[in-house]
C-alpha positions as CSV (number, residue, x, y, z in Angstrom):
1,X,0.0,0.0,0.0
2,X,2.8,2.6,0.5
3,X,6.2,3.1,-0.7
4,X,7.9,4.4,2.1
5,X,6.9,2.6,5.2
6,X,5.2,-0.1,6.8
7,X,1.2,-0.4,8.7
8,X,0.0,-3.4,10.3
9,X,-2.0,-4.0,12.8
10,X,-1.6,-6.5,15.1
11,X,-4.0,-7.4,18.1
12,X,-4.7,-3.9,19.1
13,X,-1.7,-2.3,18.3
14,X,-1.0,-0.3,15.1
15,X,2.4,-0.3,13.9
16,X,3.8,2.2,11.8
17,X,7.6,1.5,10.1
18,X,9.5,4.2,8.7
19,X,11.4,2.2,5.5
20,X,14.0,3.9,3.8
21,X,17.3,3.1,6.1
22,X,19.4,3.8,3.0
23,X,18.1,7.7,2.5
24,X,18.2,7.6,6.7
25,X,14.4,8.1,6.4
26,X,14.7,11.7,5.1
27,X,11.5,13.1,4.2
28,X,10.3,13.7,0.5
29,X,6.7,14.3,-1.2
30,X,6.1,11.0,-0.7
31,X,7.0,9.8,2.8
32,X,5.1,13.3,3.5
33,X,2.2,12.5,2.0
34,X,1.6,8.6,3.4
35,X,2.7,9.8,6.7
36,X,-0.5,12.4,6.6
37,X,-2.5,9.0,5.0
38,X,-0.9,6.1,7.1
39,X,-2.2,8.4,10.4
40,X,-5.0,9.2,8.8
41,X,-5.5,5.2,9.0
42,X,-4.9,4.3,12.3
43,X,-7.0,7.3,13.5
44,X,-10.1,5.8,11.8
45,X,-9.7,2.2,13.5
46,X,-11.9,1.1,16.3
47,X,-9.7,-1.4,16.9
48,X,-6.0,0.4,17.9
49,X,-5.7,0.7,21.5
50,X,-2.1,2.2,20.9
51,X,0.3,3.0,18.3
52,X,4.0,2.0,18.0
53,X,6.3,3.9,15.7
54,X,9.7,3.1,14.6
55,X,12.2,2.9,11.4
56,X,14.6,0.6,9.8
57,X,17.8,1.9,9.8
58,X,21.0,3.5,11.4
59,X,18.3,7.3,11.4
60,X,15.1,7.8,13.2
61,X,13.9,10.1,11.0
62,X,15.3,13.3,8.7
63,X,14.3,16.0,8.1
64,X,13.2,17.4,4.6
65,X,15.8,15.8,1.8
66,X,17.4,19.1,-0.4
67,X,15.5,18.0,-3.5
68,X,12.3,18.0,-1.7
69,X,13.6,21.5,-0.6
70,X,14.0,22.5,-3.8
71,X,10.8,21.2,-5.6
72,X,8.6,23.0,-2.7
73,X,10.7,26.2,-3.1
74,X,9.7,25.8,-7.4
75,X,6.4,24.3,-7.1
76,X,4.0,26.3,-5.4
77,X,1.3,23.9,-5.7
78,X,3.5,21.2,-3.9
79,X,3.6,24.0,-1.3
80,X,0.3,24.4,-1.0
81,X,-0.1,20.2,-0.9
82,X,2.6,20.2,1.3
83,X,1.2,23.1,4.0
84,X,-2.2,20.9,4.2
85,X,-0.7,17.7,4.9
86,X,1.4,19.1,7.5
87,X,-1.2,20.7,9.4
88,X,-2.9,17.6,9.2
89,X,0.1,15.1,10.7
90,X,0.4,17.4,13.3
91,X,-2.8,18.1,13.9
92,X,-3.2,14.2,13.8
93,X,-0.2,13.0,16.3
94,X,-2.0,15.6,19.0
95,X,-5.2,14.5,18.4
96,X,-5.6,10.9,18.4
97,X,-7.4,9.0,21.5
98,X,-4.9,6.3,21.6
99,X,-1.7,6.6,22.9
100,X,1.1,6.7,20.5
101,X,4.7,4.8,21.9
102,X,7.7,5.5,19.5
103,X,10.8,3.5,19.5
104,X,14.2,6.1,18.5
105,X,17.0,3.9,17.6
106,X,18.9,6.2,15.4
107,X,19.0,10.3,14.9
108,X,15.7,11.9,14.7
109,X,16.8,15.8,12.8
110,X,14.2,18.3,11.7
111,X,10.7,16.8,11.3
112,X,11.4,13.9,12.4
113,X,12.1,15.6,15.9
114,X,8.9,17.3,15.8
115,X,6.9,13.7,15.3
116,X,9.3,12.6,17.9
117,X,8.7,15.1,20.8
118,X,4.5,15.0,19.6
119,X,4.3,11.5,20.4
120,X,3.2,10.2,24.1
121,X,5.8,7.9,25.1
122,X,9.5,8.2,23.7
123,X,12.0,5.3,24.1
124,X,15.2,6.3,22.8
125,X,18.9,5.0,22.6
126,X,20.9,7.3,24.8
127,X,23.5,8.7,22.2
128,X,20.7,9.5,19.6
129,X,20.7,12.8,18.6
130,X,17.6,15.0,18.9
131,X,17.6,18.6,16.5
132,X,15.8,21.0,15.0
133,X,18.2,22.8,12.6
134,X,15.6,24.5,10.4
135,X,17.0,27.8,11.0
136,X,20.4,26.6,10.1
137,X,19.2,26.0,6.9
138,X,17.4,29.5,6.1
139,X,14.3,27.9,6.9
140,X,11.4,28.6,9.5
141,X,10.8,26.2,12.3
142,X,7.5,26.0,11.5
143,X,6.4,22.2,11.1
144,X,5.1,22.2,15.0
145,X,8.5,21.9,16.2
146,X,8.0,25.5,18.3
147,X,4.8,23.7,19.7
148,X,6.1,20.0,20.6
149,X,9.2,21.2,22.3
150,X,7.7,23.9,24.2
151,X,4.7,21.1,25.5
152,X,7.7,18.2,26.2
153,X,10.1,20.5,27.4
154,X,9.5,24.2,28.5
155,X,9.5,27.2,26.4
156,X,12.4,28.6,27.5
157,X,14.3,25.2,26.4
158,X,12.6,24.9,23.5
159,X,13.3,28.8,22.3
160,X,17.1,27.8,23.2
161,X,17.2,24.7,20.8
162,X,15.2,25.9,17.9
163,X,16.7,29.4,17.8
164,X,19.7,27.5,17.2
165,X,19.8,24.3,15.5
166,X,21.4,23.0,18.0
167,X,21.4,19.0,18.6
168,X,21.7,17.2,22.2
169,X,21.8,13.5,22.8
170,X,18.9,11.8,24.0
171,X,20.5,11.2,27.1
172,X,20.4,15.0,27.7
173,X,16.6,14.8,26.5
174,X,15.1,12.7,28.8
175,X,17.0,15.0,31.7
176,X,14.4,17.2,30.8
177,X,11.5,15.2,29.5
178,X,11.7,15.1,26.1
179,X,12.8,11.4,26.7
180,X,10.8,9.2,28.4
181,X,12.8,5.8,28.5
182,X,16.4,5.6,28.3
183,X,17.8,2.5,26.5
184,X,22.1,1.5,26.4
185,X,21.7,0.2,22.6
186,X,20.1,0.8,19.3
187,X,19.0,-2.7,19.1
188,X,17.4,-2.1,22.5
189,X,14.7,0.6,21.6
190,X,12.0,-1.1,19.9
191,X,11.7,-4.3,21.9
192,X,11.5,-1.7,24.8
193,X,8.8,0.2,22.7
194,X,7.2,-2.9,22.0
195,X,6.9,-4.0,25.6
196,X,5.8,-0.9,26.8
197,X,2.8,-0.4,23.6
198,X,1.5,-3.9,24.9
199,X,1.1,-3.1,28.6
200,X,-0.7,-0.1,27.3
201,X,-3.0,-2.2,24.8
202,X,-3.7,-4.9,28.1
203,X,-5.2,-2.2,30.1
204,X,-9.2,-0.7,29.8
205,X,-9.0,1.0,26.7
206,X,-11.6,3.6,27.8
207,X,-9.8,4.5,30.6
208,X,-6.8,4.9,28.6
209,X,-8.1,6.9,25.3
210,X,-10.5,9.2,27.9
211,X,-6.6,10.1,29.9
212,X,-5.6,10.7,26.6
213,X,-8.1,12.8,25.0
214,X,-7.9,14.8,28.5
215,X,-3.8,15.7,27.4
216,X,-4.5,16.3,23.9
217,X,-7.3,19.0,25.3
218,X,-4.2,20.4,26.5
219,X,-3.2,22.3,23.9
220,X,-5.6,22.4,21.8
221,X,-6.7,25.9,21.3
222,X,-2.9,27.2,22.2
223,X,-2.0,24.9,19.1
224,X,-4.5,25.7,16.5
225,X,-3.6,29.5,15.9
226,X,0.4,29.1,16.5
227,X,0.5,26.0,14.2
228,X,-0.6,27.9,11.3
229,X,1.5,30.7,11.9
230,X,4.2,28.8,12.0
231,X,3.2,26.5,8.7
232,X,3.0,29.6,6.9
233,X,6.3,31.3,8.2
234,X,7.8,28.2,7.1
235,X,6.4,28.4,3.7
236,X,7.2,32.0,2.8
237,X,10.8,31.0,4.4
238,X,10.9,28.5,1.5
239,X,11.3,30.6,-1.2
240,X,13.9,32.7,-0.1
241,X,17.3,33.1,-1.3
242,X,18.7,32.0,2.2
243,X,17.2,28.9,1.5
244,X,19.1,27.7,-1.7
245,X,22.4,29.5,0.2
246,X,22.0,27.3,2.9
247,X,21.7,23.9,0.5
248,X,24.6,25.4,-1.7
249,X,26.7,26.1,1.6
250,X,25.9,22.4,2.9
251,X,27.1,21.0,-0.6
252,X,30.2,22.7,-0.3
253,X,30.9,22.3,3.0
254,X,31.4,26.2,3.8
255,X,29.5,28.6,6.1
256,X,26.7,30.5,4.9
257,X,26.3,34.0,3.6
258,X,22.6,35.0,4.9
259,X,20.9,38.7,4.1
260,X,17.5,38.0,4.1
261,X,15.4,39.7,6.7
């Protein structure tokens, strides 16, 4: 059914499989789009009492690959695709009933940080790195990162990390609670994952999805109004000529010469 990754559903867990180790899971237009479709999915089943998300792969997840860069910053019908589906995975990881466990054996840069730090239970190898460097690369942190990191970790930490790109290990994460479980190994993270998605799946499952429907209330109205400001920051931010500096720096291995504003 997809191209990218992996659904199946077994018992009452949904499991979701990020499949591209060789690309480190980077995102393109179509991991984008059957991300949006593949939660989309597992939203609609009666029968999920929890959701387990990993990848194949040395990577977690990447961020936006440089020719998916480039085709949104040509294409401004991709952008327009591309805006949409965003809001909806985002809106999506924050606002389904079931608890969502995810298993980080590998980096998890960019995007892939902000589906990291939106999910509910995060069990991550301890020298994995965790980053947002969308401002690094002339771009807007604007894929919910602003609003993931501030709910996991504190606005003040999350200003400090996404104002600069910065990475920290996972071991530094869970010190302040963007880590939940700690694991030695790589090999260790999803059979901890695992374990932990079927205690949840064992217990009352109204119980469960009514605790979690009271956290996603949360945010809710906070996250409506500051995740389409960031969407469209980003967007605008995608055309600029800082952008294609950035990609053209990162090619060549130089520092960047910036002077939009």
């Amino acid at each position: 059914m997809f191209q990218s990754l992996g659904l199946e559903i077994e018992g009452h867990i949904g499991r979701l499989e990020f499949r591209r180790p060789n690309e480190f899971n980077a995102f393109d237009e179509i991991q984008h789009r059957e991300f949006a479709s593949a939660l989309a999915q597992l939203r609609q089943n009666q029968e999920i009492r929890v959701i387990l998300m990993h990848a194949q792969g040395k990577a977690f997840l990447g961020g936006g690959n440089f020719d998916y860069l480039r085709q949104l910053r040509d294409d401004a019908d991709l952008r327009r695709r591309t805006y949409q589906e965003a809001y909806d995975i985002f809106s999506l990881l924050n606002d389904i009933s079931v608890p969502i466990v995810v298993a980080v054996q590998g980096h998890a840069l960019g995007f892939g940080a902000t589906i990291v730090t939106s999910c509910d239970i995060i069990v991550a190898w301890q020298d994995a790195k965790i980053a947002d460097p969308h401002v690094k690369g002339g771009l807007v942190a604007g894929d919910g990162g602003v609003l993931s990191w501030s709910a996991a970790a504190g606005v003040n930490r999350a200003k400090r990390m996404l104002l600069t790109g910065d990475a920290i290990s996972a071991r530094e994460a869970y010190a302040f609670g963007l880590v939940t479980d700690l694991v030695a190994t790589p090999e260790e993270a999803y059979p901890t994952a695992l374990a932990l998605a079927q205690r949840i799946a064992a217990l009352p499952p109204m119980a469960v999805q009514g605790t979690k429907r009271a956290f996603n209330a949360l945010g809710k109205q906070r996250n409506s109004a500051a995740l389409e400001t960031s969407l469209l920051s980003e967007i605008a931010s995608i055309t600029s000529d800082d952008l294609e500096e950035a990609l053209k720096a990162a090619t060549e291995k130089r520092p960047g010469v910036f002077n939009n504003r």
